[in-house]
C-alpha positions as CSV (number, residue, x, y, z in Angstrom):
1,X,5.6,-28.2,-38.2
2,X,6.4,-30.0,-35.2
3,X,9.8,-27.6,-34.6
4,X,6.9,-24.5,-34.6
5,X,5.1,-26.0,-31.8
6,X,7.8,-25.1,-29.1
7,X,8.3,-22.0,-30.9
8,X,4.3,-20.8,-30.0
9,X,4.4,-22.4,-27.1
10,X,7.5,-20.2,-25.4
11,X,5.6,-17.3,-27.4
12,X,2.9,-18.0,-25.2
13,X,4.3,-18.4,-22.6
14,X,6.0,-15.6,-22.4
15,X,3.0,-13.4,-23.6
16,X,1.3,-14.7,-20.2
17,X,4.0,-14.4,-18.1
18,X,4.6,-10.5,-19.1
19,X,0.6,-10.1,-18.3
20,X,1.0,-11.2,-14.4
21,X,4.0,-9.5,-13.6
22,X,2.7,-6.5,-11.7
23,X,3.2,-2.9,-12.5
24,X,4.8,-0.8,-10.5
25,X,2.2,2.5,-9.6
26,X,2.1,5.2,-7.3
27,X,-0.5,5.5,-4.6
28,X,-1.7,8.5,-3.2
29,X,-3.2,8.9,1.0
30,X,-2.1,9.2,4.7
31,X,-0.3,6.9,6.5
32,X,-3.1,5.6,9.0
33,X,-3.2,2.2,10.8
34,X,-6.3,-0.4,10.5
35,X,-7.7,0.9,13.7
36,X,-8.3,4.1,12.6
37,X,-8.9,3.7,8.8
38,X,-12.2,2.0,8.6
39,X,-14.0,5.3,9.4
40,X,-11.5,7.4,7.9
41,X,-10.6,9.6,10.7
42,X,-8.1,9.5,13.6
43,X,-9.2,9.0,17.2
44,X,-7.5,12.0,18.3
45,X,-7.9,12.5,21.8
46,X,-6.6,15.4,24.2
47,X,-5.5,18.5,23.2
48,X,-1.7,17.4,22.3
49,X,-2.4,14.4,20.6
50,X,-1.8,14.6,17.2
51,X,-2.6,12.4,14.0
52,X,0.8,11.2,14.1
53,X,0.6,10.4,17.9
54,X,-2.5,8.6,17.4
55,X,-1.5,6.5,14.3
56,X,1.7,5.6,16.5
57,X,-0.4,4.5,19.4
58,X,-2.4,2.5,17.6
59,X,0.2,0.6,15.6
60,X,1.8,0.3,19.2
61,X,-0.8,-1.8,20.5
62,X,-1.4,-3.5,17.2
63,X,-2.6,-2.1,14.8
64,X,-0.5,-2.6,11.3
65,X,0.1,0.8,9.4
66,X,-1.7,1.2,6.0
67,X,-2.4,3.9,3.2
68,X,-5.8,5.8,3.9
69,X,-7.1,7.1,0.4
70,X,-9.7,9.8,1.0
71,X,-11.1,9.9,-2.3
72,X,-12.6,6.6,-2.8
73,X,-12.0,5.8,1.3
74,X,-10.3,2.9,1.3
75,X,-7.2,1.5,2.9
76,X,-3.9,-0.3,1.3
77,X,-2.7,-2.8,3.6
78,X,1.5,-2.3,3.4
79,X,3.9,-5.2,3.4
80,X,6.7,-2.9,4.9
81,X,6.2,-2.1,8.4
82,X,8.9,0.1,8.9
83,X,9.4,2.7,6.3
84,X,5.8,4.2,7.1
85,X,6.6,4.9,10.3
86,X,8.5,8.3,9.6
87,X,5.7,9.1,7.7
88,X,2.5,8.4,10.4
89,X,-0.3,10.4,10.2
90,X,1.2,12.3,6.8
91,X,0.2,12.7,3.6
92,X,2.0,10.6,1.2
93,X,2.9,8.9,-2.0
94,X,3.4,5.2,-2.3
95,X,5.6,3.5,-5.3
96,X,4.9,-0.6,-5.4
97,X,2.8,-3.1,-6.8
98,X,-0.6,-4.2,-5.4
99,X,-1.7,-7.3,-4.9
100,X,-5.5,-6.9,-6.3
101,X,-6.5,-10.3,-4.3
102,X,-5.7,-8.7,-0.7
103,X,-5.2,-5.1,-1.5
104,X,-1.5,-4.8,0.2
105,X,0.7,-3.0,-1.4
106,X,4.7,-4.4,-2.0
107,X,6.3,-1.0,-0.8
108,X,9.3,0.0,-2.9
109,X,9.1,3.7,-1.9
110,X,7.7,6.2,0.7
111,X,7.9,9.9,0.7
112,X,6.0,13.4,1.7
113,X,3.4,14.2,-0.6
114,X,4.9,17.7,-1.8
């Protein structure tokens, strides 16, 4: 009996440990930034600014980029910084894991939605 008890235990254990591990998914949106994504549009303005121009700007005096999805309107705060960039004011898709506590989004891959 008692040599069954560490046996269950690392069973458990391990059972648990496999549960919290997050899983990797792919997310959907535009690369925004958290000026502009609260009301779900950019704040274009001029006739040759652009999304992309906008979503720069902002993060330029800033703002931090994040993934803008338009069907349930909300934003994905994004732990990389850098990779969005090419990608501003674009559709997307986002391979990571989300933190479900702050909603960011451990980035492992960016490219154009197709």
């Amino acid at each position: 009996m008692t040599r069954m008890i560490p046996s269950i235990a690392a069973s458990l254990l391990l059972m648990v440990g496999t549960s919290v591990i997050p899983k990797e998914h792919t997310f959907t949106g535009e690369i925004m930034d958290t000026d502009c994504s609260p009301i779900g549009i950019h704040a274009v303005v001029g006739p040759l600014k652009t999304k992309r121009q906008c979503t720069i700007d902002c993060v330029r005096f800033g703002a931090q980029y994040v993934l803008y999805d338009p069907d349930i309107q909300m934003a994905y705060g994004l732990d990389d910084q850098r990779r969005p960039e090419r990608f501003a004011g674009e559709a997307v898709i986002v391979t990571g894991t989300l933190d479900k506590i702050s909603h960011v989004i451990h980035v492992l891959d960016v490219r154009p939605m197709d």
